[in-house]
N, C-alpha and C positions, 0 to 999 in steps of 0.2 A: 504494500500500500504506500499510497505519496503521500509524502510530509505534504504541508502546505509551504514550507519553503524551495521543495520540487518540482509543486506545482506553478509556485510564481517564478522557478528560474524557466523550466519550460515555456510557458506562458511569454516571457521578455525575451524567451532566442525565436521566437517561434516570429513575436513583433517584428526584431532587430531582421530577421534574413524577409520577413514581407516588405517592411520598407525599405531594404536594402535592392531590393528583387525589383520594387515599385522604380526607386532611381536607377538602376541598372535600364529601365528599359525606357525610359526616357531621356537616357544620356544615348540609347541607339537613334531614339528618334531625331536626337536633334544631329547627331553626327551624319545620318543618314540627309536631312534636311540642308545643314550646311552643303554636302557633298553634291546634292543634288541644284541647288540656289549656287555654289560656285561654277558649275557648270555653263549654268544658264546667264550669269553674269556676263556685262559688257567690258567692263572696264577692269584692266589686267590688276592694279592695284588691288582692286574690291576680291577678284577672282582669288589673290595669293591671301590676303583673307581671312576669307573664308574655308578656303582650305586649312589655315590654322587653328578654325576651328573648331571646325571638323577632327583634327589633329588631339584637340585638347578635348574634347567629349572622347574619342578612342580613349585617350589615357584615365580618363575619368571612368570610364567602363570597366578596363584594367581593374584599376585601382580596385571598385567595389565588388569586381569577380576574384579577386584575391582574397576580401576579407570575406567573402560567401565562401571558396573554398576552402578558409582556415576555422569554419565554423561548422567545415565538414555537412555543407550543402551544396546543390549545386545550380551553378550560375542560372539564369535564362540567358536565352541563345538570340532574343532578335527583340525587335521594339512591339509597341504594342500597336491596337488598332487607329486608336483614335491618331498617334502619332503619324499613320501612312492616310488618313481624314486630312491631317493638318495637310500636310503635302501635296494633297487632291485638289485641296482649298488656294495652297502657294498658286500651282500649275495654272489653274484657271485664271485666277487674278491677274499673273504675271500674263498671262495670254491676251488679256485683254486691257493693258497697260500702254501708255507710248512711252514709259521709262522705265523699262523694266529693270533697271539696275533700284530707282529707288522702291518701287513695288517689292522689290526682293530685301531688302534692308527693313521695310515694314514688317514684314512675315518675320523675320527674324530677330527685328524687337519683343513684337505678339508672342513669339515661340520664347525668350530669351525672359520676357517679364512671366509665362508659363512657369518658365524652371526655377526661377528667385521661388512664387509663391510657393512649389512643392518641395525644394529646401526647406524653408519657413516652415512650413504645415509638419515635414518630419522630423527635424532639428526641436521646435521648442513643445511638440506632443506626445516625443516619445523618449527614453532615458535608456541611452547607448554608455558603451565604453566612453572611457576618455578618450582613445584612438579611435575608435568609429566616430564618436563625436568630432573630433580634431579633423579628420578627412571630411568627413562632410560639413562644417564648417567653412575649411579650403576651399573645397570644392564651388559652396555657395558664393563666397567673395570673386573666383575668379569668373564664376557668371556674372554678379553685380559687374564686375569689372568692360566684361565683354559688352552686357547692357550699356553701361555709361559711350562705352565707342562707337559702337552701333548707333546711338541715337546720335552720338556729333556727325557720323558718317551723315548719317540722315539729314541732317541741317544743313549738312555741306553741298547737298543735292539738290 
């Protein structure tokens, strides 16, 4: 039979790998979204990027399939649905754009201020390690950070 102190570790690894599972597949969508928004980019600056951002969601993906498998669970493999929505959503708009560089810099604030609130939402409602907290912490500032450029990108246009 489970203590009740078993059940509440269970209980808190069980939180820690859903919301970990949750950012894991929202760091494909946005990696997946960059990748596809630098593609479609006009301007070669915006293109190299984007690509970096792309870059830094990969490592971020990394990063949280690492602490999933030191928790002896295992990763998810691809993004979620609504994520391949949002991108349904990019495609059209940018389609019917006369500037689709700034069109695409839009979607990627939308997607970029997405991922601040689901940091936010998992960072202060749920109670991680100090290293799982610490990583995702990181993680959140280097999105704020990506938000703040994107949007001067966007004024600049």
């Amino acid at each position: 039979m489970q203590t009740t102190i078993e059940k509440a570790r269970g209980k808190s690894h069980e939180e820690t790998v859903t919301n970990l599972q949750h950012l894991l597949e929202k760091n494909y969508d946005a990696e997946k979204g960059y990748k596809e928004a630098m593609v479609k980019a006009k301007d070669v600056n915006l293109k190299e990027y984007l690509k970096q951002k792309s870059a830094l969601r990969n490592r971020f993906s990394t990063e949280i399939s690492d602490v999933l498998v030191n928790l002896n669970e295992t990763p998810k493999e691809s993004g979620s649905a609504a994520g391949s929505l949002h991108r349904t959503w990019m495609n059209v708009k940018e389609s019917l754009s006369s500037d689709k560089d700034e069109a695409i810099l839009e979607e990627c604030i939308r997607g970029e201020k997405a991922s601040v609130e689901e940091y936010q939402e998992v960072l202060y409602s749920k109670n991680f390690s100090p290293e799982i907290t610490s990583m995702i912490k990181n993680q959140k500032l280097e999105v704020e950070k990506s938000l703040n450029t994107i949007e001067r990108l966007e004024d600049l246009s």
